[in-house]
C-alpha positions in Angstrom: 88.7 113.3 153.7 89.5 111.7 150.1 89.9 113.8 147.2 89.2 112.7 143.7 93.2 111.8 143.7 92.8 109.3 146.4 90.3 107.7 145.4 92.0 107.1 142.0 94.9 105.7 143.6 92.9 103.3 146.2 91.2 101.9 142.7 94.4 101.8 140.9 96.4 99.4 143.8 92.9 97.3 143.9 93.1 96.8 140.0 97.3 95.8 140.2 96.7 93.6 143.6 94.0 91.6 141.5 96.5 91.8 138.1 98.4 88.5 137.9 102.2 89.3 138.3 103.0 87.9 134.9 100.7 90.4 133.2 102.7 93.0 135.4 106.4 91.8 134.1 105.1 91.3 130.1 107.4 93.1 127.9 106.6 94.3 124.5 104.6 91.8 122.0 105.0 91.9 118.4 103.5 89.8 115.7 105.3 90.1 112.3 103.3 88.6 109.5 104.7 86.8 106.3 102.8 86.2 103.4 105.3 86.2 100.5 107.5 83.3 99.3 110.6 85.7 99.3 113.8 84.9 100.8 114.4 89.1 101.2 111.2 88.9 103.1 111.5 86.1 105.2 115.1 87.3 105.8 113.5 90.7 106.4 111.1 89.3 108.8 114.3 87.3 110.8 116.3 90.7 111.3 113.5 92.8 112.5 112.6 90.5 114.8 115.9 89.6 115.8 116.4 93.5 115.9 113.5 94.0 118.3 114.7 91.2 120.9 118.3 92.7 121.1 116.4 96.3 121.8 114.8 95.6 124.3 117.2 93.4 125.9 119.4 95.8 126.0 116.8 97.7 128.3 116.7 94.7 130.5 113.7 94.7 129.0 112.1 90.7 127.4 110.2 91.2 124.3 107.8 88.2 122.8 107.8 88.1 118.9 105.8 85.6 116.9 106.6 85.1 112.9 103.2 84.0 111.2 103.0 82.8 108.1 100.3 81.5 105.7 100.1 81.5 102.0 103.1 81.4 99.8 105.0 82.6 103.1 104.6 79.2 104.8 107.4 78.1 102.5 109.5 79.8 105.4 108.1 76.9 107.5 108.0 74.4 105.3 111.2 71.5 106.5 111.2 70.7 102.5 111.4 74.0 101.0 112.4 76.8 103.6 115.3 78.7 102.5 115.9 80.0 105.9 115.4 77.0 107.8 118.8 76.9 109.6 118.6 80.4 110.6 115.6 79.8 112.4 116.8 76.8 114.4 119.8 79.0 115.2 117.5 81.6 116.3 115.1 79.6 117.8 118.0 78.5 120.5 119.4 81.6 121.3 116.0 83.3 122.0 113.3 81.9 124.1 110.7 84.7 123.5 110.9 84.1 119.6 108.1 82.1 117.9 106.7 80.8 114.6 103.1 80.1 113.8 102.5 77.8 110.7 98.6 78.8 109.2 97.1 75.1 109.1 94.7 76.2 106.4 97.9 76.4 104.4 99.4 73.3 105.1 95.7 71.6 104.1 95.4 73.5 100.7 99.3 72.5 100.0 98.9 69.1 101.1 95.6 69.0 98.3 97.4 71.0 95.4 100.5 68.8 95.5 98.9 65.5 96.7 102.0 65.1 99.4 102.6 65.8 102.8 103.9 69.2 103.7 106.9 68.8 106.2 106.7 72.0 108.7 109.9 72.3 110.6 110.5 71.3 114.6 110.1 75.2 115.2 106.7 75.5 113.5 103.4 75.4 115.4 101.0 75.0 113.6 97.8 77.2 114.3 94.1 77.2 112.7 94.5 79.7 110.4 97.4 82.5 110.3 94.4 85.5 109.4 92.8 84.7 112.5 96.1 83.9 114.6 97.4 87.6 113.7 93.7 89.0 114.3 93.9 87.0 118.1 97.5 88.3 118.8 96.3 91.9 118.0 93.4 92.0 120.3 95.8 90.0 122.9 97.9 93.8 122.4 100.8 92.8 120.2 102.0 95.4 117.7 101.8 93.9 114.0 104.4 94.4 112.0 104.4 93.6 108.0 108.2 93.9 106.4 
């Protein structure tokens, strides 16, 4: 006979049997958001991301953190105008699981108001719009984070 426990734990080894194993071995998400044309901010942004990767590393743990930026913050992205450019190529070598999304509504605006193109850096990728990106990372279970 089965109890009520049993029967918990038969469903629970169906559900992770059908889970893929990389859903199993993801780590901790976070989506920090930059809005501002700061260099405090952006540098803010840099160290608490950089801060949560060494964390969790250090419990042999790998965490995924994505920068997003839109607005004034896409200056942090910007190849032309990023005053933290060479930090993030530094930091873009040393950690795999570190990202930057560029809000292409942004770039467009930009590219209108100054009548130029709007160089992103190699790091950048550029997504649809940064609102929504954040909004899909959320639902996907990241943590947001705003410094």
């Amino acid at each position: 006979m089965t109890g009520t426990g049993g029967l918990r734990g038969l469903v629970l080894g169906a559900v992770l049997a059908l889970m893929p194993v990389a859903a199993l071995a993801e780590g901790p998400k976070v989506a920090i958001h930059v809005d501002e044309e700061n260099v405090s901010t952006m540098n803010m942004a840099l160290n608490n991301a950089v801060n949560i990767l060494k964390h969790y590393a250090g419990k042999g743990e790998t965490a995924t953190v994505e920068i997003v930026t839109y607005g004034p913050g896409l200056h942090m992205l910007r190849a032309d105008t990023s005053p933290v450019k060479d930090r993030i190529a530094q930091l873009a070598l040393e950690y795999d699981s570190l990202s930057f999304s560029a809000c292409l509504n942004t770039v467009q605006a930009m590219k209108q108001q100054s009548q130029t193109d709007v160089p992103l850096i190699e790091e950048a990728t550029e997504v649809p719009s940064g609102a929504v990106r954040l909004m899909e990372l959320q639902y996907d279970g990241y943590a947001y984070l705003r410094p």
